[in-house]
C-alpha positions as CSV (number, residue, x, y, z in Angstrom):
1,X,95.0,84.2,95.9
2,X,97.5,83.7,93.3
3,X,100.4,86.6,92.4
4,X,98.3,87.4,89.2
5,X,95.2,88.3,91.5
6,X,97.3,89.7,93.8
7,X,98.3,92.1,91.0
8,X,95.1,92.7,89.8
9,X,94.1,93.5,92.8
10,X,97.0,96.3,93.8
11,X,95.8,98.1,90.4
12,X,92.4,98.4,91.9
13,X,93.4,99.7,94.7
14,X,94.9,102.5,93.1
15,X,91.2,103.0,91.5
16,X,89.5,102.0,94.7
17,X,87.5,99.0,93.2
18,X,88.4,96.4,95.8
19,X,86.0,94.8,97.9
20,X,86.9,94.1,101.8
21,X,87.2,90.9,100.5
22,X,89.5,91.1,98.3
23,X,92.2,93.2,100.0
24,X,91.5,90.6,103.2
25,X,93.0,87.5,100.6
26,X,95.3,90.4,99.6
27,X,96.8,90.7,102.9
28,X,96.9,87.1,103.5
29,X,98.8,86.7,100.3
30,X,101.2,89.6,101.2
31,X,102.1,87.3,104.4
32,X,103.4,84.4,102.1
33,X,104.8,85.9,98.9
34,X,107.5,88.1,99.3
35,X,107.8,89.5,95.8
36,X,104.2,90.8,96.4
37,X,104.8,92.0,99.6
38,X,108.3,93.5,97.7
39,X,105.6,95.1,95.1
40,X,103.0,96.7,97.4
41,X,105.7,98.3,99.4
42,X,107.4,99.8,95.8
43,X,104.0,100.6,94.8
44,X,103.2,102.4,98.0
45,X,107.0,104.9,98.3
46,X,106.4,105.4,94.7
47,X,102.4,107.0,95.5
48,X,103.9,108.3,98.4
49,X,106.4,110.1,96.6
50,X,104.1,111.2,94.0
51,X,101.6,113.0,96.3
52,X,104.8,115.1,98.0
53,X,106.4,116.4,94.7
54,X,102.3,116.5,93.1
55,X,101.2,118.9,96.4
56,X,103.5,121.3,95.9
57,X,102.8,122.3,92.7
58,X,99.8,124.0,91.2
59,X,98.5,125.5,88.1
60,X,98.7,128.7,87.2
61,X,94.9,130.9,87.9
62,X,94.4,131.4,84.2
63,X,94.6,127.5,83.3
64,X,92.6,127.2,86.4
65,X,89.8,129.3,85.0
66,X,90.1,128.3,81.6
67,X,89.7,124.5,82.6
68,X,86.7,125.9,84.6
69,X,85.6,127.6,81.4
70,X,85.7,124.7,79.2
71,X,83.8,122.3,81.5
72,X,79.8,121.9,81.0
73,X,77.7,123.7,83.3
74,X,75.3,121.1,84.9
75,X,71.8,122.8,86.2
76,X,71.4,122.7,90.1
């Protein structure tokens, strides 16, 4: 796998579109290349990060039910 794969590949892990495969050759790639490795583990406190300060907060109830409004209704 080359860095530019290796790339691609972090990006769709963060949409969870990669195959087994591909994040196996993803590892193995993360053993060899250190800016990669340097990458993933960036890429991984930043996500972390993101969900703790993104928990905490919520909307308020009346954006809540106006989103809710807004959204097609789909029949059962």
């Amino acid at each position: 796998m080359t860095c530019k794969e290796a790339r691609e590949t972090l990006g769709g892990r963060l949409e969870s579109s990669v195959s087994k495969e591909q994040w196996a050759a993803f590892e193995a790639h993360m053993t060899v290349c250190r800016e990669c490795d340097r990458r993933l583990r960036q890429t991984e406190s930043i996500r972390r990060m993101l969900r703790r300060c993104c928990n905490r907060l919520g909307a308020p109830q009346s954006l809540r039910s106006r989103i809710a409004l807004a959204l097609p209704h789909r029949a059962a």
